[in-house]
NUKE-653079 format. One record per atom (N, C-alpha, C): z, x, y; atom name; residue in three letters. Coordinates in steps of 0.2 Angstrom, whole numbers, plus 5000, padded with zeros to 4 digits. Each point is the difference from the previous one (the first is absolute). Example, Ala and Ser with C-alpha at 12.3 -4.5 7.8 and 13.67 -1.06 7.14 Angstrom:
<recs>
+------+------+------+-------+--------+
|    Z |    X |    Y | atome | residu |
+------+------+------+-------+--------+
| 5039 | 5066 | 4972 |     N |    Ala |
| 5000 | 4996 | 5006 |    CA |    Ala |
| 5000 | 5004 | 5006 |     C |    Ala |
| 4996 | 4998 | 5005 |     N |    Ser |
| 5001 | 5004 | 5006 |    CA |    Ser |
| 5003 | 4996 | 5005 |     C |    Ser |
+------+------+------+-------+--------+
</recs>
This chain:
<recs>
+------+------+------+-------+--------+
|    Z |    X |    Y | atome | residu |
+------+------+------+-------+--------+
| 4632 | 4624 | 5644 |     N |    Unk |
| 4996 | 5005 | 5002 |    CA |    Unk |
| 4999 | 5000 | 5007 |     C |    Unk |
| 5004 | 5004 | 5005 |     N |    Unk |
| 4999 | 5000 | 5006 |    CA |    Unk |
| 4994 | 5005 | 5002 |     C |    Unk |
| 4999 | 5004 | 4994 |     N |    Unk |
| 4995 | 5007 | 5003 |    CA |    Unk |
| 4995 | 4998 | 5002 |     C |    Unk |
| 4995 | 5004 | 5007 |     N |    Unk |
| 4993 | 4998 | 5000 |    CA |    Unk |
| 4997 | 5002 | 4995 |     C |    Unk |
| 4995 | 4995 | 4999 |     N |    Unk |
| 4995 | 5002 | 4993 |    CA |    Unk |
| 4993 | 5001 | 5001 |     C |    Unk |
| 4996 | 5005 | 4997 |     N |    Unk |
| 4994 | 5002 | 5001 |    CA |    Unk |
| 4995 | 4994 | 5000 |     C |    Unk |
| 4994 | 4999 | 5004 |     N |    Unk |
| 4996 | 4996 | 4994 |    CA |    Unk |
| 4995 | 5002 | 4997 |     C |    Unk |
| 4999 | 4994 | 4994 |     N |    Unk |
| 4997 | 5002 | 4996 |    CA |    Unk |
| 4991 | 5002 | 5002 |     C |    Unk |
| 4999 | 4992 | 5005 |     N |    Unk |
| 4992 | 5001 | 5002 |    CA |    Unk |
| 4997 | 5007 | 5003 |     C |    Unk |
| 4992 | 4998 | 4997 |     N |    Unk |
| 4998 | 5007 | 5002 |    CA |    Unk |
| 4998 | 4999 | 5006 |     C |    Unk |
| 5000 | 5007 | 5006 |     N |    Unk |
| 4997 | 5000 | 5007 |    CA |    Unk |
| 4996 | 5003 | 5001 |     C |    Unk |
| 4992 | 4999 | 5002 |     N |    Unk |
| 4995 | 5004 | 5002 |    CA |    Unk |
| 5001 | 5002 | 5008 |     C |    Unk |
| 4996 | 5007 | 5003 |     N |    Unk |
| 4996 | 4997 | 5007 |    CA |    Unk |
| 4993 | 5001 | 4999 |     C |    Unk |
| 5000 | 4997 | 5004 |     N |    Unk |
| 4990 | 5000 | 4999 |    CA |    Unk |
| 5000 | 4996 | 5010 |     C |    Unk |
| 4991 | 5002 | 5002 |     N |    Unk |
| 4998 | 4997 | 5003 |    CA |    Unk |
| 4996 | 4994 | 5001 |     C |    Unk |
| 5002 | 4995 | 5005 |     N |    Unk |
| 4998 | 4993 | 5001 |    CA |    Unk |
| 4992 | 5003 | 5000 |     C |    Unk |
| 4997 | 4995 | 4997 |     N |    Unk |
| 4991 | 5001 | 5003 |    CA |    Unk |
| 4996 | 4992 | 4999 |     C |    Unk |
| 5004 | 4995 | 4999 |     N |    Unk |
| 4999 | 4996 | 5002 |    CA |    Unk |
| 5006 | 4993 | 5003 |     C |    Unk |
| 4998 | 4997 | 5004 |     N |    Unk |
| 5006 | 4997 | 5002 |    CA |    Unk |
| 4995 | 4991 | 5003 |     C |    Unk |
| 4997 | 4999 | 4999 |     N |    Unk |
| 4995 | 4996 | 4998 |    CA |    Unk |
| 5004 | 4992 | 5001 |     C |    Unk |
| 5004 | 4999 | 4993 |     N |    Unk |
| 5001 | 4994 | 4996 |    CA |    Unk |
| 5006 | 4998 | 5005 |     C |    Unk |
| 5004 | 4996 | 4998 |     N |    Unk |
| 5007 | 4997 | 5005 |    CA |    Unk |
| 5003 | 5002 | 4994 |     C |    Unk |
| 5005 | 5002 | 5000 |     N |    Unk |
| 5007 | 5003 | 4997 |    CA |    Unk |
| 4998 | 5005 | 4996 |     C |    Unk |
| 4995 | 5003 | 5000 |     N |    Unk |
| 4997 | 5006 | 4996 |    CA |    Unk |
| 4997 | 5005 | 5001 |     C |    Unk |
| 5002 | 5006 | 4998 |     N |    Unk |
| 4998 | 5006 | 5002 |    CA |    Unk |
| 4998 | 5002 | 4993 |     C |    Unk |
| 4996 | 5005 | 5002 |     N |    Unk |
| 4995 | 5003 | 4995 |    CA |    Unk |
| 5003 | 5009 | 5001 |     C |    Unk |
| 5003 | 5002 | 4994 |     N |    Unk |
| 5006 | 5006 | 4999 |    CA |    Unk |
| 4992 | 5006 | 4996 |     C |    Unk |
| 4998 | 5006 | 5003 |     N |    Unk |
| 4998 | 5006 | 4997 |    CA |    Unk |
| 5005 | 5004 | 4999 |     C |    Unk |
| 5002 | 5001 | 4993 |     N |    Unk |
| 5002 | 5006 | 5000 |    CA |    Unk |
| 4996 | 5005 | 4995 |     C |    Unk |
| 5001 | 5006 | 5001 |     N |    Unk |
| 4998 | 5006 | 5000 |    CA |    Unk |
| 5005 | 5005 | 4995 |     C |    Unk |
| 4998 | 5003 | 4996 |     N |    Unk |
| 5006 | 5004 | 4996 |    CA |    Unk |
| 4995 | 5006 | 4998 |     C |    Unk |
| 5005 | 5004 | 4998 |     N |    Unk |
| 4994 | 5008 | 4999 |    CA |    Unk |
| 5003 | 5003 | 4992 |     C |    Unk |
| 4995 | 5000 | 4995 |     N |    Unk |
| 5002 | 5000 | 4994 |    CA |    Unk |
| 4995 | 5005 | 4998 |     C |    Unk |
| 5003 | 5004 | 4994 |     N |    Unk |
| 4993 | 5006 | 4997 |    CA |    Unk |
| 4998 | 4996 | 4995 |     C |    Unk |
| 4995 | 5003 | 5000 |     N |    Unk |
| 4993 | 4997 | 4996 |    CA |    Unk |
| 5004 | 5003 | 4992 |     C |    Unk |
| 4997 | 4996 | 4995 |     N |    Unk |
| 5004 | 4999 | 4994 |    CA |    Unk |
| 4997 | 5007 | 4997 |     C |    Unk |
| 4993 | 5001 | 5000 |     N |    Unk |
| 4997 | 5006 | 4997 |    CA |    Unk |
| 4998 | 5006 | 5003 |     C |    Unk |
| 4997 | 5000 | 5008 |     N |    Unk |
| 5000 | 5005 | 5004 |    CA |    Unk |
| 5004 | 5001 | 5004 |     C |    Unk |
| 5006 | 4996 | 5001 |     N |    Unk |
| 5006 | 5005 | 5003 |    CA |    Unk |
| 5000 | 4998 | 5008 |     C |    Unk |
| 4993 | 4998 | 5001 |     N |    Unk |
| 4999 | 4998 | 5008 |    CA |    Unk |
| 5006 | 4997 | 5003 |     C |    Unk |
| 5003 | 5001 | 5007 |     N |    Unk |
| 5003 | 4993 | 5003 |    CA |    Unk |
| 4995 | 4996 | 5003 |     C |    Unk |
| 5000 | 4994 | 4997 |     N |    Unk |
| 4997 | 4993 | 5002 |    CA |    Unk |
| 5004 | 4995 | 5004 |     C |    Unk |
| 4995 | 4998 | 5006 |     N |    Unk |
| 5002 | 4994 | 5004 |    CA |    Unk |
| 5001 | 4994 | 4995 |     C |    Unk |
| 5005 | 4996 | 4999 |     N |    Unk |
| 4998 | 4994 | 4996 |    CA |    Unk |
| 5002 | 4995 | 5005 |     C |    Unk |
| 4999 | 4993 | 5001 |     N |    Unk |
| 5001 | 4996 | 5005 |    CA |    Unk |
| 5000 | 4991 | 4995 |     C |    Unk |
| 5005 | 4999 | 5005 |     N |    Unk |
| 5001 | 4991 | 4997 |    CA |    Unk |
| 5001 | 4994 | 5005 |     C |    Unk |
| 4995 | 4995 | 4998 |     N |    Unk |
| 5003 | 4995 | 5004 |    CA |    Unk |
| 5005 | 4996 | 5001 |     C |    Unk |
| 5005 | 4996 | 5004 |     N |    Unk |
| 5004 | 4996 | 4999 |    CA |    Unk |
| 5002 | 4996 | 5006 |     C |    Unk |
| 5000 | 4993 | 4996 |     N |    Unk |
| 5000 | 4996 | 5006 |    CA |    Unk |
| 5006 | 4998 | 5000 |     C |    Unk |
| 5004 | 5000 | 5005 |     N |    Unk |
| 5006 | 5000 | 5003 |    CA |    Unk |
| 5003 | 4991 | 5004 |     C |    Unk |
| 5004 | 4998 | 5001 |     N |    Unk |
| 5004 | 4996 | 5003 |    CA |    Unk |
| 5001 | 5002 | 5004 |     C |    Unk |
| 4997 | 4997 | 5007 |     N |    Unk |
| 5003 | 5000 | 5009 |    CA |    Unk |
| 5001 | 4995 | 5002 |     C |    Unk |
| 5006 | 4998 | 4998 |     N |    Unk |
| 5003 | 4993 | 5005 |    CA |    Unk |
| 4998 | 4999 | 5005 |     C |    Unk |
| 5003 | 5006 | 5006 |     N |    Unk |
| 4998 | 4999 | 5006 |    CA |    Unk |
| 4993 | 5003 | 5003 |     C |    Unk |
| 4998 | 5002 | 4996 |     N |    Unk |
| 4993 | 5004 | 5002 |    CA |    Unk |
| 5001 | 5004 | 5007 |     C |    Unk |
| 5003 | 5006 | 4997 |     N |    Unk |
| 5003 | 5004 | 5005 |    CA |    Unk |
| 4996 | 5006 | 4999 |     C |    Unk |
| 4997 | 5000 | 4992 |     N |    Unk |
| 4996 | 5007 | 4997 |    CA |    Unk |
| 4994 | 4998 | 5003 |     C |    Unk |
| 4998 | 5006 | 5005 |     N |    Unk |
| 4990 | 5000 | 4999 |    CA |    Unk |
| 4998 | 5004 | 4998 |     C |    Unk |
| 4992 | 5001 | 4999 |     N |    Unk |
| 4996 | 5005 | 4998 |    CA |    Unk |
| 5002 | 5008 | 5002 |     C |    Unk |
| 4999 | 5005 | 4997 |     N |    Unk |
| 5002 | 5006 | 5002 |    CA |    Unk |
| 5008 | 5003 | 4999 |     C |    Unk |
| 5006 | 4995 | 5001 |     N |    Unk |
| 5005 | 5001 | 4999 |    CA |    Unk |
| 5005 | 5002 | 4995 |     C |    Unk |
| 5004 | 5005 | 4996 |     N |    Unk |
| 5001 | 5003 | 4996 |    CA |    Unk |
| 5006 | 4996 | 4998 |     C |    Unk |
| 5000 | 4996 | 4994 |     N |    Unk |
| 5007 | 4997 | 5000 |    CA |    Unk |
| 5001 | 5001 | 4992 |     C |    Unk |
| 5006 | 4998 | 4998 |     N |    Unk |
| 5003 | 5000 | 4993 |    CA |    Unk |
| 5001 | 4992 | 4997 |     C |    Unk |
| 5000 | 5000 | 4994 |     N |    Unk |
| 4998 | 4995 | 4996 |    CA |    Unk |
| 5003 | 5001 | 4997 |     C |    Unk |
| 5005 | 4993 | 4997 |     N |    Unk |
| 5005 | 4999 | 4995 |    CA |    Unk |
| 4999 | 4993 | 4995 |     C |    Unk |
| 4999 | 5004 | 4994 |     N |    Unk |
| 4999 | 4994 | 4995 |    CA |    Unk |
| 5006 | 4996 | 5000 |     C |    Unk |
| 4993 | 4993 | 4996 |     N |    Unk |
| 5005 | 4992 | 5001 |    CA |    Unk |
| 4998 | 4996 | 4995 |     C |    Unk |
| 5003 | 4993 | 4999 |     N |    Unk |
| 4996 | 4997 | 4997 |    CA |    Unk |
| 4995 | 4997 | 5003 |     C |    Unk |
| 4996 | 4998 | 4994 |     N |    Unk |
| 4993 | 4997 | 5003 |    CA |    Unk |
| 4998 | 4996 | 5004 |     C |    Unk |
| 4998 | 5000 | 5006 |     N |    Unk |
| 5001 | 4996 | 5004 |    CA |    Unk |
| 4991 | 4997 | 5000 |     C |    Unk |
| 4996 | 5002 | 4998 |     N |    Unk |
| 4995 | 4997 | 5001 |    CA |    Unk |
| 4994 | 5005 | 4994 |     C |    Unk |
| 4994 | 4997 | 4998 |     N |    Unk |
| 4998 | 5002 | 4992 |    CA |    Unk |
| 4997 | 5010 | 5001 |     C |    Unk |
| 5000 | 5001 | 5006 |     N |    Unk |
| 4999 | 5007 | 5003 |    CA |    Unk |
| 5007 | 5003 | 5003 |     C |    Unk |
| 5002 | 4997 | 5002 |     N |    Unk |
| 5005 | 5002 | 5004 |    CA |    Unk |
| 5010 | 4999 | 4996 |     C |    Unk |
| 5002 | 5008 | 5001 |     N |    Unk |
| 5006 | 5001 | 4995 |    CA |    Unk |
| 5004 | 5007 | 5004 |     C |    Unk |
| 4998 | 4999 | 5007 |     N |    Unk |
| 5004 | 5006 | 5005 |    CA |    Unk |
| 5001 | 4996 | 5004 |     C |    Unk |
| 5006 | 5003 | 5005 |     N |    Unk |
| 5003 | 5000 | 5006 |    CA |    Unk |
| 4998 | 5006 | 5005 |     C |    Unk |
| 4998 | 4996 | 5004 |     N |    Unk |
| 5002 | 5007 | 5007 |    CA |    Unk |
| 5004 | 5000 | 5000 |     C |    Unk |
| 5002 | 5006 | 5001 |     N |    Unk |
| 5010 | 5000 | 5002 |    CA |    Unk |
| 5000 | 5003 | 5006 |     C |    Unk |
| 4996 | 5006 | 5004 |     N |    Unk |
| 5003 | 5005 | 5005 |    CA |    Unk |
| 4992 | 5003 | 5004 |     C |    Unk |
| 5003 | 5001 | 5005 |     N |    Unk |
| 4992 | 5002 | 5005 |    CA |    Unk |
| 5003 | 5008 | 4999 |     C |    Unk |
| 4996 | 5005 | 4996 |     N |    Unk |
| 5001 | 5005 | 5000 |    CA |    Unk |
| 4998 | 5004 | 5006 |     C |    Unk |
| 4992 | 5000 | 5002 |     N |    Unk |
| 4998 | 5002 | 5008 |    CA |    Unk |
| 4994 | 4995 | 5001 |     C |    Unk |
| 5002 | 5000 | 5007 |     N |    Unk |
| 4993 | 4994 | 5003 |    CA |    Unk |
| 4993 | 5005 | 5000 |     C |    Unk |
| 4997 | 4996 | 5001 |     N |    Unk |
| 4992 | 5001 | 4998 |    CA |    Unk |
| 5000 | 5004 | 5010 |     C |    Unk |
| 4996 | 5005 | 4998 |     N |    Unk |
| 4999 | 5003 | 5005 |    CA |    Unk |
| 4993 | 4993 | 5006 |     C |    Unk |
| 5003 | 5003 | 5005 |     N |    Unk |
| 4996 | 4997 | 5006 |    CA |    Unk |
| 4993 | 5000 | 5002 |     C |    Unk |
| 4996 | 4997 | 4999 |     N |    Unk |
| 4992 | 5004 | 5001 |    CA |    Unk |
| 4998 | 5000 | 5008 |     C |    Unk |
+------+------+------+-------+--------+
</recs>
């Protein structure tokens, strides 16, 4: 089998809002789901803590995460890609 093949693991984006620990980022993601009985769209939000080898990811920063094996008893993502840099204050 020479074909490219899809992968399986799943990929979020979410925002860095913490960047704190050494080789760890703290992943917010955000997803917009209706409410089961009033229909509402609802903000729903999740945390995840990520692998940063090079600690390249900081606070503010919009990046994507790809799961992995567990690398530590919280941590079961990769950072994979800087989607957009944290604006400048």
């Amino acid at each position: 089998m020479t074909e490219a093949r899809t992968s399986l693991k799943r990929t979020l984006i979410g925002k860095v809002v913490s960047d704190k620990r050494t080789k760890t980022v703290t992943v917010l993601v955000e997803r917009r789901v209706k409410h089961e009985l009033y229909g509402k769209i609802v903000a729903k939000s999740s945390k995840y803590h990520a692998h940063d080898e090079k600690g390249e990811f900081h606070t503010g920063d919009v990046i994507e995460i790809t799961e992995s094996r567990p690398i530590s008893k919280t941590k079961n993502w990769v950072a994979t890609r800087l989607v957009e840099k944290a604006a400048a204050v």
